[in-house]
SEFI-405556 format. One record per residue (C-alpha): x, y, z; residue number from 1. Coordinates in Angstrom, 2 decimals. Each point is the difference from the previous one (the first is absolute). Last residue first. Example, Ala and Ser with C-alpha at 12.3 -4.5 7.8 and 13.67 -1.06 7.14 Angstrom:
<recs>
+---------+---------+---------+-----+
:      xx :      yy :      zz :   n :
+---------+---------+---------+-----+
:   13.67 :   -1.06 :    7.14 :   2 :
:   -1.37 :   -3.44 :    0.66 :   1 :
+---------+---------+---------+-----+
</recs>
This chain:
<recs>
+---------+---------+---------+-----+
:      xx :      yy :      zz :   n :
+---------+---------+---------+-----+
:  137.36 :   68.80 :  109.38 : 314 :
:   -2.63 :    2.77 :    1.52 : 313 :
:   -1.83 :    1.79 :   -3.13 : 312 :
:    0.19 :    3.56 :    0.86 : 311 :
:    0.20 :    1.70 :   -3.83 : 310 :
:    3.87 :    0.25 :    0.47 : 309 :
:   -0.21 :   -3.36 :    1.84 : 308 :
:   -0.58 :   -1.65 :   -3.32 : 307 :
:    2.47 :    1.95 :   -1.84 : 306 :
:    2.99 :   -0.68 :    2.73 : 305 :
:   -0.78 :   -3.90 :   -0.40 : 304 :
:    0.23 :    0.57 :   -3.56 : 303 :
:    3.00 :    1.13 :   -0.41 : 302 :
:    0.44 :    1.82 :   -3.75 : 301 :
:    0.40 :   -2.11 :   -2.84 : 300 :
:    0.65 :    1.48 :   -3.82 : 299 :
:    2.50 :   -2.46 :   -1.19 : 298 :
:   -2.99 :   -3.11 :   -1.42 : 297 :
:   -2.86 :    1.82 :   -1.73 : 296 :
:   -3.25 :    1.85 :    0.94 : 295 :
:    1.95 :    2.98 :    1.55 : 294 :
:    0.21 :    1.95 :    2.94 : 293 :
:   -0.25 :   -3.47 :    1.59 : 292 :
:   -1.00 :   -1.83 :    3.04 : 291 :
:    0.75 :   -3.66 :    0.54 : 290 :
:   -0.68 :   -3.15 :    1.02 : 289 :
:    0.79 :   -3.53 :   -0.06 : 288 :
:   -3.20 :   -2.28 :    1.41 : 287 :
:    1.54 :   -3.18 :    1.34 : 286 :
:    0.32 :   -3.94 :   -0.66 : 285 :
:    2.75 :   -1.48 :   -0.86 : 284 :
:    3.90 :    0.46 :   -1.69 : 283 :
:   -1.29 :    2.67 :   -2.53 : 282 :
:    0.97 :    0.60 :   -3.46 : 281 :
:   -3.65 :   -0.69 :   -1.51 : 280 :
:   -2.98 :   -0.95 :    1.60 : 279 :
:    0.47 :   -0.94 :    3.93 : 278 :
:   -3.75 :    1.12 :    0.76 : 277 :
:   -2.55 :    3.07 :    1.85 : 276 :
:   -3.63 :    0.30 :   -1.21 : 275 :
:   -1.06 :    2.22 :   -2.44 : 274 :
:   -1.17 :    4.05 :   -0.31 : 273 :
:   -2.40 :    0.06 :    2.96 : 272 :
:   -1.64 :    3.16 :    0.97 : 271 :
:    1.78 :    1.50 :    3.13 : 270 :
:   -0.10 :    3.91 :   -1.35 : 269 :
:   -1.88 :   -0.29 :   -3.23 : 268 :
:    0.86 :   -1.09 :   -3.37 : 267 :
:   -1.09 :    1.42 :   -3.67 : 266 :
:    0.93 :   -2.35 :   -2.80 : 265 :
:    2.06 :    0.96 :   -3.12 : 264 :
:    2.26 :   -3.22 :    0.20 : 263 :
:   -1.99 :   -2.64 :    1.81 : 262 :
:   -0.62 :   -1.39 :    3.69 : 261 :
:   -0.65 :   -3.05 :    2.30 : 260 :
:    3.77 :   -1.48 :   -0.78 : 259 :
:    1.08 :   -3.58 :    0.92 : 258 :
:    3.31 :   -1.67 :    1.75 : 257 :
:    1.82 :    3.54 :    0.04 : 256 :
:    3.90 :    0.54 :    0.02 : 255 :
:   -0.52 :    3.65 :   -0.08 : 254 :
:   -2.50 :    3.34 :    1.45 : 253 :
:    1.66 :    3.29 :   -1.59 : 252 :
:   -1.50 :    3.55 :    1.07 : 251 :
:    0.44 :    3.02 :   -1.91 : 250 :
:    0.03 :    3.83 :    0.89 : 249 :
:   -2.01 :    2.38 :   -1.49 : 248 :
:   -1.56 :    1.27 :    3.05 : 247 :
:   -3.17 :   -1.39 :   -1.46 : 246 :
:    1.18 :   -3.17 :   -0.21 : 245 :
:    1.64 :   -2.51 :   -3.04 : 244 :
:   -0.31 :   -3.78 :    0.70 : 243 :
:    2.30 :   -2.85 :   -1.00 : 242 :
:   -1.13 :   -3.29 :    0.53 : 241 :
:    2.32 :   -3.06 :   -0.57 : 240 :
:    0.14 :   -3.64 :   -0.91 : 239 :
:    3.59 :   -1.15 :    0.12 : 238 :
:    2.76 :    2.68 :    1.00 : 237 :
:    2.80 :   -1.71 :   -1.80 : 236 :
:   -2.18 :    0.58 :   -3.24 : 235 :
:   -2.89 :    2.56 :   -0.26 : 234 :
:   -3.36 :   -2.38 :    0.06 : 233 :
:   -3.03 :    1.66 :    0.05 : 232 :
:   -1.66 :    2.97 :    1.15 : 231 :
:    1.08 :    3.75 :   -1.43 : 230 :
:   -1.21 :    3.66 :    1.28 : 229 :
:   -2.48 :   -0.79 :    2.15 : 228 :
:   -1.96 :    3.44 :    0.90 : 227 :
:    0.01 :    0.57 :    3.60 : 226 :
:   -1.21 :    0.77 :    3.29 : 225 :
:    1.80 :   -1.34 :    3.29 : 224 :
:    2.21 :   -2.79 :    0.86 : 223 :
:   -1.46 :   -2.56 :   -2.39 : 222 :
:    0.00 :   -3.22 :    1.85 : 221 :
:    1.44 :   -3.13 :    0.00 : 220 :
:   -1.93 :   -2.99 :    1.30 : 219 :
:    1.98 :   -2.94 :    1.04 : 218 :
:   -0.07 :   -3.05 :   -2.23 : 217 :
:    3.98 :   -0.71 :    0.61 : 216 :
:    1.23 :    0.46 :    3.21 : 215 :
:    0.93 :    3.74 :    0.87 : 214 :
:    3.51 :    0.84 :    1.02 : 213 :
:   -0.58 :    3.84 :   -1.51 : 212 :
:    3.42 :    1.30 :   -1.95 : 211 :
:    1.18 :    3.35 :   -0.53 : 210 :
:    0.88 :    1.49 :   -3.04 : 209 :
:    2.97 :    1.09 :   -2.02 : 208 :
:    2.36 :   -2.34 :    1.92 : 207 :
:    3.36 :    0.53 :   -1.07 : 206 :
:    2.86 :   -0.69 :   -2.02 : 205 :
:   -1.95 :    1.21 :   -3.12 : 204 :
:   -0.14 :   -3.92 :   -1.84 : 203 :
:   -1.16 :   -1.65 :    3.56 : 202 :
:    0.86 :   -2.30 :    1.78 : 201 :
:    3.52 :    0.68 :    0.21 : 200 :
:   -0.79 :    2.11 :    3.00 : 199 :
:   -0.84 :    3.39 :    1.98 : 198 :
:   -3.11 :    0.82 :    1.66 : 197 :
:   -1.80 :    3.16 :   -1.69 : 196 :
:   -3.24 :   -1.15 :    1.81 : 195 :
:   -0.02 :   -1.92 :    2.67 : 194 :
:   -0.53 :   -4.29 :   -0.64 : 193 :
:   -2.75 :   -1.36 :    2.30 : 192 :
:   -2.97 :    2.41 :    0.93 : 191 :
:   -2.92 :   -1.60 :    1.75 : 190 :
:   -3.44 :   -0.75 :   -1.39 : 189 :
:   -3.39 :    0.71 :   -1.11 : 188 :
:    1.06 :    1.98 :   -3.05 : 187 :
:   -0.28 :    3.17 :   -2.03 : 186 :
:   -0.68 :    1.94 :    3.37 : 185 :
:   -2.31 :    2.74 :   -0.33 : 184 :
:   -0.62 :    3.80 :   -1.51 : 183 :
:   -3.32 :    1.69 :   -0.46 : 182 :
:   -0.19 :    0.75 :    4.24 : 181 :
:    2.46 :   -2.20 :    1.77 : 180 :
:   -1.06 :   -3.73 :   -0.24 : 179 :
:    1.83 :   -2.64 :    1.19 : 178 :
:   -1.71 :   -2.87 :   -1.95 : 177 :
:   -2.24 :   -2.44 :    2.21 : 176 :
:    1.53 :   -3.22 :    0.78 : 175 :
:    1.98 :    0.71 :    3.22 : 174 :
:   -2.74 :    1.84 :    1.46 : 173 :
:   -2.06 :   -3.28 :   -0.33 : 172 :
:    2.70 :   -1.93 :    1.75 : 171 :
:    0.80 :    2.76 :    2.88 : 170 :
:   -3.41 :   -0.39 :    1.03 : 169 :
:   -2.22 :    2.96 :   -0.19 : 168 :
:   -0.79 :    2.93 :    2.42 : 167 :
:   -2.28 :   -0.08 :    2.20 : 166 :
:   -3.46 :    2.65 :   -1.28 : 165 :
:    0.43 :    3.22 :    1.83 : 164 :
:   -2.08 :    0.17 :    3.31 : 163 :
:   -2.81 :    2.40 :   -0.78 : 162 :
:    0.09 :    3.16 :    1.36 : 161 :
:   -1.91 :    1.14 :    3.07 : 160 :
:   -3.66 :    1.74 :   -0.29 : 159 :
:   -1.99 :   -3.28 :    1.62 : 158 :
:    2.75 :   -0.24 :    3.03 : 157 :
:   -0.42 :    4.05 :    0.20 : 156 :
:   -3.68 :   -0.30 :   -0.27 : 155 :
:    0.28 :   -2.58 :    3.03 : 154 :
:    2.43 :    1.65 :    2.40 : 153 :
:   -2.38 :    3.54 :   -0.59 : 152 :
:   -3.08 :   -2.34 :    1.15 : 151 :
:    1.38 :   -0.90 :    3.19 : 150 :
:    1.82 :    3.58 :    0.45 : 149 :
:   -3.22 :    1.24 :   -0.08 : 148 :
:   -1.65 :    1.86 :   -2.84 : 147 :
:    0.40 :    3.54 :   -0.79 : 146 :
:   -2.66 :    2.37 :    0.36 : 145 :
:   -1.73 :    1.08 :   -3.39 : 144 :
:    1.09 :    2.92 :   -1.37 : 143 :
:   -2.58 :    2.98 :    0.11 : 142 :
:   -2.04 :    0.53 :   -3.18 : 141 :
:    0.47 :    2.47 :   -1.89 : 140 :
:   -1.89 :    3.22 :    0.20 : 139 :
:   -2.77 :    0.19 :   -2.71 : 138 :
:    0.96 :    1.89 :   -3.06 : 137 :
:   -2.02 :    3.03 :   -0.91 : 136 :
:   -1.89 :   -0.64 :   -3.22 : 135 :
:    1.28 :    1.58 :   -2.89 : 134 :
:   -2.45 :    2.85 :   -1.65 : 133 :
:   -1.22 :   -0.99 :   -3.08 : 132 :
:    1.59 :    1.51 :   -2.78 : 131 :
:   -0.82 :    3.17 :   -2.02 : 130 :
:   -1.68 :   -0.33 :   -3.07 : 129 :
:    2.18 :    1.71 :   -2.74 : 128 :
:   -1.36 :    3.11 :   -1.12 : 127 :
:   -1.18 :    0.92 :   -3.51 : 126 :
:    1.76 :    2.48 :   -1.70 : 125 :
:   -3.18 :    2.20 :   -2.03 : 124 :
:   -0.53 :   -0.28 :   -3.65 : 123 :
:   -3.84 :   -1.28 :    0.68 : 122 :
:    1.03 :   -3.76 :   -0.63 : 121 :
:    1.00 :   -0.57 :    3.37 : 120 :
:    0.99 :   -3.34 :    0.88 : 119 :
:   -1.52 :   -2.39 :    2.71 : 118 :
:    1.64 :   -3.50 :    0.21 : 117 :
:   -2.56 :   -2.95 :    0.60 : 116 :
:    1.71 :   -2.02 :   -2.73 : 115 :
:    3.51 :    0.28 :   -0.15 : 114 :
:    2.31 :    1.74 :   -2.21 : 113 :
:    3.17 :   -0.93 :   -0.53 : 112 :
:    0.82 :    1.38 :   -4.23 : 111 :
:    0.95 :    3.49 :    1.61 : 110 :
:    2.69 :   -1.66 :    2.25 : 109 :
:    1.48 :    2.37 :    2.29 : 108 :
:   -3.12 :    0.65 :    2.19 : 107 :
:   -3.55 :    0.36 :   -1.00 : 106 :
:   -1.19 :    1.47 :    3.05 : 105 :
:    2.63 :    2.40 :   -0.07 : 104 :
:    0.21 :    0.24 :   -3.86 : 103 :
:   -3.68 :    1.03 :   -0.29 : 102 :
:    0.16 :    3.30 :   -1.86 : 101 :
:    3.35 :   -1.04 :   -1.94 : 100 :
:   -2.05 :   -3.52 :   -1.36 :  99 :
:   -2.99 :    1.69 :   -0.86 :  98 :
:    1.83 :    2.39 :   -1.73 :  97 :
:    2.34 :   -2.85 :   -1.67 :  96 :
:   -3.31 :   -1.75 :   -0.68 :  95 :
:   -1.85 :    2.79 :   -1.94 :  94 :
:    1.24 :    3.49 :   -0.23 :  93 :
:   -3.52 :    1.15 :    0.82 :  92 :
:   -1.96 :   -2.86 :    1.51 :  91 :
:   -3.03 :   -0.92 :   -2.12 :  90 :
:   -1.23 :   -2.94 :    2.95 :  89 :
:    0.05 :   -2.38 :   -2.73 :  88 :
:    3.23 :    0.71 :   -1.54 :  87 :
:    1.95 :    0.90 :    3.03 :  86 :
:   -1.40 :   -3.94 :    1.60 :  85 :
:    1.20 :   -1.49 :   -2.94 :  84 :
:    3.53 :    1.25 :    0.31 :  83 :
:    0.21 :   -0.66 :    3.36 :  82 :
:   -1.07 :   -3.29 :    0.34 :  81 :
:   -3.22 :   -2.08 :    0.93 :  80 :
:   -0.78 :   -3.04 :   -0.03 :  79 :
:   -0.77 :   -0.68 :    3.61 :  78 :
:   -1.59 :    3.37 :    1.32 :  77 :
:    1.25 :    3.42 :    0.76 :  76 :
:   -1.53 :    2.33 :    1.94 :  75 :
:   -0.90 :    3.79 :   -2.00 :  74 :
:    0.42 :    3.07 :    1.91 :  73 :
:   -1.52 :    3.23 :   -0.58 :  72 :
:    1.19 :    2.74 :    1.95 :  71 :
:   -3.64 :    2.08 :   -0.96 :  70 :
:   -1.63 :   -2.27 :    2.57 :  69 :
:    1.74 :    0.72 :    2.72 :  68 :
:   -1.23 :    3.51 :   -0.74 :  67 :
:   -3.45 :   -0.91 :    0.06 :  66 :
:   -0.04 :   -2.52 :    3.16 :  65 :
:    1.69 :    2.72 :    1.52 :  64 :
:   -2.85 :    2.80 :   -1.19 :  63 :
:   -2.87 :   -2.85 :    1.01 :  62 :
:    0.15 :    0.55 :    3.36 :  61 :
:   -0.07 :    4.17 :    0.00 :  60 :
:   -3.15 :   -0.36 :   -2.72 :  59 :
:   -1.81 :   -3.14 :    2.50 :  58 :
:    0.61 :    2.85 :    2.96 :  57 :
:   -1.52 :    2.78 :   -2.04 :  56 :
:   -3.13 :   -2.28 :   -1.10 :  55 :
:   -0.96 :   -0.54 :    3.60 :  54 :
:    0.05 :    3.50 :    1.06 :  53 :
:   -1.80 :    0.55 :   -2.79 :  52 :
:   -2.26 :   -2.23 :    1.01 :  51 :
:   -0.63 :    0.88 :    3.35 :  50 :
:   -0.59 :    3.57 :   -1.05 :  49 :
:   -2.86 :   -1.10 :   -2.61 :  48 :
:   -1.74 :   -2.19 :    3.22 :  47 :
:   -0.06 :    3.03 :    2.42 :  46 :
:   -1.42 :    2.77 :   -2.41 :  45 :
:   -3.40 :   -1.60 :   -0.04 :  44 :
:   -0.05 :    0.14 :    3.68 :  43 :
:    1.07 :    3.45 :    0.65 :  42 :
:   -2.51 :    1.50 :   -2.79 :  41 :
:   -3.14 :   -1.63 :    2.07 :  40 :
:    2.28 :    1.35 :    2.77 :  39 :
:    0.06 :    3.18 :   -1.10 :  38 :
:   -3.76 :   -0.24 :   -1.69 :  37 :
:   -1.45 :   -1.23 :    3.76 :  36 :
:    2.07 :    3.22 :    1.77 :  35 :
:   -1.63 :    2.72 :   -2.46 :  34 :
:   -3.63 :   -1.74 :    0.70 :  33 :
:    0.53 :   -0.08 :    3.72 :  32 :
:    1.21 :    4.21 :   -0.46 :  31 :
:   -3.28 :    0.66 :   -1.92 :  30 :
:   -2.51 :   -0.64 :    2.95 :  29 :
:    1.68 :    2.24 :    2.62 :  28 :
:    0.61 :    2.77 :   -2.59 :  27 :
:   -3.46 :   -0.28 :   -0.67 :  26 :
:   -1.37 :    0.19 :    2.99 :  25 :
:    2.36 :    2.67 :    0.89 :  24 :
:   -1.61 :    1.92 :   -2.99 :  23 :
:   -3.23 :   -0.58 :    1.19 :  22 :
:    1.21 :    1.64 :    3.38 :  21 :
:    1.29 :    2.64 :   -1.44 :  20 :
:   -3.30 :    0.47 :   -2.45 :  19 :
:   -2.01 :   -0.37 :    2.62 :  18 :
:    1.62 :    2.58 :    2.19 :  17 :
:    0.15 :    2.33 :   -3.41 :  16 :
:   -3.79 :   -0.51 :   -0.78 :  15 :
:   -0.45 :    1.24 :    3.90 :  14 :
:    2.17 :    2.79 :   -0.67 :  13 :
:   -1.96 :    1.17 :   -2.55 :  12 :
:   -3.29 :   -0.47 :    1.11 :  11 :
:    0.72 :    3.00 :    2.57 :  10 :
:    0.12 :   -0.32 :    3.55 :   9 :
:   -2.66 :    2.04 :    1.97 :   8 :
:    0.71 :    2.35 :    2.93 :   7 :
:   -1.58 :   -0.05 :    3.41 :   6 :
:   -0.06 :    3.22 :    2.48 :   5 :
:   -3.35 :    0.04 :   -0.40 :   4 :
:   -2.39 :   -2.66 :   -1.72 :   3 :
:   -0.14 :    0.01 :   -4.26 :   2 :
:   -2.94 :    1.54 :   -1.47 :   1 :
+---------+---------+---------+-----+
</recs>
């Protein structure tokens, strides 16, 4: 019989205390196993993320390298030349499409190619390597400070002209030729009889020439280039020399002693044609002569006035 006033508690709600508390036992003990499998799960998950990440970034890397690689270029090597190049790298259009898609780099010239060059034998213009940038020029240099009056004296002593060389004796002026550029002085000597002086000397009236005192042997001269037109002996005037110049105007050279020269020959200005003489009608040694339009006796001209005409002094 139970005691007064005290009431009993059922089985029931004993079973369902234990059971609550069992069941928070159990809660208690399952939650460490559901946090060990998470990060059991955690840590084998780890290492797969890592290298995907991994293999991502090599993908995103490698798509330049990829499309650079689908402009394909090819360099060119000793040997090598358009044409041959088109055929081995199967360009469409061969060389002239190689040639049109790598004209800049190329330049003008498609058979200058050099080795190293880098063409593009996909069908797509190349482009020509730019140049190097140009190196920034250094400041000049600041002049350096002029020297002292001491030294400037002496560089101006060392910079002056030369003294010109003395001049020569009047004796060895006196025997070379007066020379005025292709034209010179048929004699060594001074002027005797004037041209066109009157007298019963001669078969005209007059003096068709004019006459050179030189002593016999002298040189006589050509007075500028020639072709001889007759050499030999041409009565009253002896041995003679008649030349024809460019101008086409003849000179006469008479009375001779010798002659240097021959019909048909070539003569330059101040080449000897004979030596000076008496021969023929002639009352001593002299050079007679004369200018001509003409190679014959009638045609004369003054020959003084010729002679200074192309600036030989007489």
């Amino acid at each position: 019989m139970p005691a007064k006033g005290k009431h009993r508690r059922t089985r029931t709600m004993r079973i369902a205390r234990t059971l609550a508390v069992a069941g928070s036992g159990s809660a208690a003990l399952a939650l460490p196993l559901m946090g060990a499998a998470h990060a059991q799960a955690a840590e084998k998950s780890a290492p797969e993320s890592v290298a995907v990440q991994q293999a991502v970034a090599a993908a995103q890397q490698q798509a330049p390298k990829n499309a650079a690689a689908d402009a394909e270029t090819y360099e060119v090597v000793v040997g090598d030349y358009l044409a041959k190049i088109a055929e081995e790298q199967h360009v469409d259009g061969g060389w002239e499409q190689l040639y049109q898609d790598n004209r800049e780099v190329v330049g003008s010239n498609p058979n200058l190619i050099r080795p190293g060059m880098k063409l593009s034998v996909d069908g797509t213009a190349a482009e020509a390597p730019k140049p190097a940038p140009a190196k920034p020029q250094s400041a000049p240099k600041p002049a350096a400070p002029k020297a002292d009056s001491g030294a400037s004296a002496a560089q101006k002593t060392e910079t002056a002209p030369k003294p010109a060389a003395p001049a020569k004796p009047e004796a060895e002026q006196a025997e070379q030729p007066v020379v005025s550029g292709d034209w010179v002085r048929p004699v060594e000597a001074s002027t005797s009889t004037a041209y066109r002086a009157s007298g019963g000397s001669w078969s005209s009236g007059y003096h068709t020439g004019v006459d050179f005192s030189a002593s016999s042997g002298t040189s006589v001269k050509a007075i500028g280039a020639g072709t001889v037109v007759s050499a030999g002996w041409s009565g009253s005037y002896g041995n003679e020399v008649v030349i024809k110049h460019a101008d086409g105007k003849y000179s006469q050279y008479a009375h001779l002693s010798s002659l240097s020269v021959s019909s048909g020959q070539s003569v330059t200005p101040g080449q000897q044609i004979g030596l000076s003489g008496s021969t023929g009608n002639s009352t001593g040694p002299h050079l007679h002569f004369e200018v001509r339009t003409g190679p014959s006796y009638g045609s004369d001209i003054d020959p003084l006035a010729y002679l200074r005409g192309h600036g030989v002094s007489v």
